[in-house]
C-alpha positions as CSV (number, residue, x, y, z in Angstrom):
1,X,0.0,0.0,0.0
2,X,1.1,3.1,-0.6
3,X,0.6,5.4,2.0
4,X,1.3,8.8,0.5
5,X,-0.5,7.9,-1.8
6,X,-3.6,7.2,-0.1
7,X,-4.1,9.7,1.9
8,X,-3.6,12.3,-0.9
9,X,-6.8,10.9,-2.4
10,X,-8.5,11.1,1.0
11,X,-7.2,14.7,0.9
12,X,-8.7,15.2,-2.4
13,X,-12.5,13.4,-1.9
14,X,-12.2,15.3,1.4
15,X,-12.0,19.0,-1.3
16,X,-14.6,17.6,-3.3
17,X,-17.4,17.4,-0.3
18,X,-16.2,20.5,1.1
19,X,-14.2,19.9,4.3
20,X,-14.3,22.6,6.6
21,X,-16.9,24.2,5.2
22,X,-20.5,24.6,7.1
23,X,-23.9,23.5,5.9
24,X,-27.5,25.3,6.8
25,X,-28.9,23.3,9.1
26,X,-32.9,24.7,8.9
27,X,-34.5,24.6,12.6
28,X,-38.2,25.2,14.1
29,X,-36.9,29.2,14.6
30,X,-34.6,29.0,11.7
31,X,-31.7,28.1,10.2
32,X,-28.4,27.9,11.6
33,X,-24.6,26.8,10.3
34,X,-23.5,23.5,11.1
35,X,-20.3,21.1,10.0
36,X,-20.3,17.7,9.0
37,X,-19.4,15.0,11.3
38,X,-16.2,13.9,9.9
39,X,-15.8,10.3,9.5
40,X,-12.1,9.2,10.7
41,X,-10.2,6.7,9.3
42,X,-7.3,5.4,10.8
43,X,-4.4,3.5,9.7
44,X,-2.6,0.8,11.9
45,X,0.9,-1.2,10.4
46,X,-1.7,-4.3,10.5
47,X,-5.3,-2.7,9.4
48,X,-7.5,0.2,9.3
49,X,-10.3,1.4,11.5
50,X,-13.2,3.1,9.9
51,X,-15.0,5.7,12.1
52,X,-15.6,3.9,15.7
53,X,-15.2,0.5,14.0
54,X,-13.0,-2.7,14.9
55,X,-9.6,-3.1,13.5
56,X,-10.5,-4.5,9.5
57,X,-7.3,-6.6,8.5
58,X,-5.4,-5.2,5.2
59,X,-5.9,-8.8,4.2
60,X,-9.7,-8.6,4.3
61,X,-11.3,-8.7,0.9
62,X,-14.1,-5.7,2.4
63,X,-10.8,-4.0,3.8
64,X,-9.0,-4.1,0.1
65,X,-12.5,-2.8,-1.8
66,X,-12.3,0.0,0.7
67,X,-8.6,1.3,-0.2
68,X,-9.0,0.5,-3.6
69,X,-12.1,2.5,-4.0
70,X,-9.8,5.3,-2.3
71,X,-7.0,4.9,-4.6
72,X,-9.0,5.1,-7.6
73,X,-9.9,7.9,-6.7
74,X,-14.1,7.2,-4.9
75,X,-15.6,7.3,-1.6
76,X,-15.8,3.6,-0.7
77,X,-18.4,1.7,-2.2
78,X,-20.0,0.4,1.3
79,X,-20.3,4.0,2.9
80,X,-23.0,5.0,-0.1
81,X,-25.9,3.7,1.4
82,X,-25.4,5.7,4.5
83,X,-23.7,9.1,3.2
84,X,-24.9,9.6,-0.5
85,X,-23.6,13.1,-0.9
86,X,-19.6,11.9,0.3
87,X,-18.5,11.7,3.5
């Protein structure tokens, strides 16, 4: 895996949904600004955790889809269903 690599393109799908920025957030007396919930991804010499997950072994087929879906440039495939605008 490489590294630099990959966290570059987290840098850049990280751009593309606007890290940093805030979104209006309409309320019952309003609207007010609010940011994202990031969603953290760590990386260990023997896996990755994503979010508040358990350790997903580099050898995991679900744990390789991930980081390929990073290094080609997506948001992983399995984080769709819960965050269709990009995490």
């Amino acid at each position: 895996i490489d590294f630099d690599l990959l966290l570059e393109n987290v840098k850049d799908l990280n751009s593309l949904v606007g890290e940093g920025m805030s979104e209006i957030e309409h309320t019952a007396r309003g609207a007010r600004l609010r940011r994202p919930e990031p969603l953290p991804l760590t990386l260990y010499r023997n896996g990755i955790v994503v979010g508040h997950g358990a350790l997903r072994p580099y050898q995991h087929p679900a744990t390789q889809q991930c980081l390929q879906d990073i290094m080609d440039g997506f948001f992983p495939s399995e984080l769709q269903p819960r965050f269709p605008d990009g995490v």
